[in-house]
N, C-alpha and C positions, 0 to 999 in steps of 0.2 A: 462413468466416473468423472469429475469435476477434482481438478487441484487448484487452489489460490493462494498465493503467497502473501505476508504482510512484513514488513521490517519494522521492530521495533529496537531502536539503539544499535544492538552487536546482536540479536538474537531476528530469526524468522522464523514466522508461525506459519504452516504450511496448511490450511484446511483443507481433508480430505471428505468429499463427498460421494455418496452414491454405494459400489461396490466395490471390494480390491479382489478381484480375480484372477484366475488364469486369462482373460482378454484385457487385462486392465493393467494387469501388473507388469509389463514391461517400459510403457510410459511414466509409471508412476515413479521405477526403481531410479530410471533415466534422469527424473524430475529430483527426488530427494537424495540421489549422489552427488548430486551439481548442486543441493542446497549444503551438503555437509561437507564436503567441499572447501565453499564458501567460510562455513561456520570454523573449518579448521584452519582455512587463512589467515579470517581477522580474530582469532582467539575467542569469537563468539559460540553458540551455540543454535538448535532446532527444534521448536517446540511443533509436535503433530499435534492438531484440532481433528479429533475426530469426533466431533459432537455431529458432525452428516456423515459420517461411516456406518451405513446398516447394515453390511456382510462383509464378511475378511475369512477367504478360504485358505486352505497352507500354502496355496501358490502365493498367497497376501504375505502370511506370515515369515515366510522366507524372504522375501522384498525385507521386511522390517530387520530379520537378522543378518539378512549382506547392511544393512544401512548402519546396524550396533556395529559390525564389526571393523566398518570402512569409520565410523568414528572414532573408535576405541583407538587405532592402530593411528589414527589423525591427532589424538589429542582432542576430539571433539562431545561436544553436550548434544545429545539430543532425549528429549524428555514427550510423553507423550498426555494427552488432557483429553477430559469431557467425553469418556468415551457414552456410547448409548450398551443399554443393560447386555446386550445379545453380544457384542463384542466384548465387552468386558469377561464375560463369560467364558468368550471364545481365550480371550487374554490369559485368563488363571487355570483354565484347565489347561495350555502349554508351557502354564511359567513363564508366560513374555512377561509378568506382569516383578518377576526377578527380576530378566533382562533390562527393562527401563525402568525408567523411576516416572509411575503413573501418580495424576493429578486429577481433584473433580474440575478443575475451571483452568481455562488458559494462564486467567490472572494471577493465580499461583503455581502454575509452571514458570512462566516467564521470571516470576518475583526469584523461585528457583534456581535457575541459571542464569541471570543478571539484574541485579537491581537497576543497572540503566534501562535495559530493556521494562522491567514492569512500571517505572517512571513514566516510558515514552508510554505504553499503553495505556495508562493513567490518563496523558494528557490526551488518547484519543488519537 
């Protein structure tokens, strides 16, 4: 699994690639606590790109609810985008798809939790 961050304004877009598994998922949770975090610091928010996430097992999905909950309890945004079919799937048959507020494209997650943030994307 591959994580990349990008800043746009107040918000970071975290792309997840590859698999979120039981061997993946404790660098990942590592990675996206220190981004929301962050996000609760500067009143920003966390958009996930999962448009490179091809499997998310419940060791995944449990990463994703310590992260709702570490935001919720922060004051923080985090929104998730572009999933591919198999995960999304995986999404609505647990109700993560309650849990966050899911998006088809980054560009309107971002727009979502910050107009700054989907300006700076805008400009690239």
């Amino acid at each position: 699994m591959n994580v990349s961050s990008r800043r746009f304004a107040n918000a970071v877009v975290l792309r997840v690639e590859g698999r979120l598994d039981q061997d993946t998922c404790a660098a990942f949770t590592t990675d996206l606590m220190k981004s929301v975090d962050t996000a609760a610091a500067e009143g920003g928010a966390v958009v996930l790109d999962l448009s490179g996430l091809e499997y998310i097992s419940s060791a995944g999905l449990r990463c994703f609810m310590l992260a709702s909950r570490q935001a919720k309890a922060q004051h923080a945004k985090i929104a998730v985008a572009a999933l591919q079919p198999m995960v999304a799937e995986i999404f609505q048959i647990s109700h993560f798809n309650l849990v966050f507020q899911v998006f088809p494209t980054v560009r309107e997650a971002l727009g979502a939790v910050s107009g700054d943030a989907a300006a700076a994307f805008e400009k690239g």
